[in-house]
C-alpha positions in Angstrom: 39.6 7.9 0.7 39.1 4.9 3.6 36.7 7.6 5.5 34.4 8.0 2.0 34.3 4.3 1.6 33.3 3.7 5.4 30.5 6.5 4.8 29.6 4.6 1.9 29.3 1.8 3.8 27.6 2.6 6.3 25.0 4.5 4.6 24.3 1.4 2.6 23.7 -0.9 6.2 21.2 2.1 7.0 19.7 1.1 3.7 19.5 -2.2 4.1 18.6 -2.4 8.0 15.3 0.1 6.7 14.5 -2.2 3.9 14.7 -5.7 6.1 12.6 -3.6 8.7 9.7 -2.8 6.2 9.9 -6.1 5.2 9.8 -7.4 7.9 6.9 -5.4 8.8 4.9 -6.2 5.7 5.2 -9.4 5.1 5.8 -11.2 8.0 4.3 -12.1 10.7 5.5 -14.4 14.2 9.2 -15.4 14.8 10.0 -14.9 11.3 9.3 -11.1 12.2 11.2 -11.6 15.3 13.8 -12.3 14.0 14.4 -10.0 11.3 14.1 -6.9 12.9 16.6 -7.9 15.1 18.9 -8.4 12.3 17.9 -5.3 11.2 18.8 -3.6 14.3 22.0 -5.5 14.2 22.7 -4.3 11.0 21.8 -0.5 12.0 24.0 -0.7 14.8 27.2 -1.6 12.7 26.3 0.8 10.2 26.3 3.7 13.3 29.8 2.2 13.9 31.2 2.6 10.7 29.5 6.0 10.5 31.4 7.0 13.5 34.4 5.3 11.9 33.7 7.6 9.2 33.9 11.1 11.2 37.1 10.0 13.1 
């Protein structure tokens, strides 16, 4: 059951991370769109952990 939920989890980070990326590449513009892709790549990364966490 933990394994589902850290699936679930990190398939909702890979949601997120593509939605703050658009975003960030629509509406923004500067150091505001700096600085959230790199949240967005911060937020894929830990959702690639807890996919791994997922498989083990």
């Amino acid at each position: 059951m933990d394994k589902m939920w850290a699936s679930f989890i990190g398939m909702g980070l890979m949601v997120l991370a593509s939605l703050l990326i658009t975003f960030a590449r629509v509406k923004l513009k500067g150091f505001a769109r700096g600085i959230v892709s790199v949240i967005a790549f911060v937020v894929l990364l830990v959702s690639v952990v807890y996919m791994l966490l997922s498989i083990i």
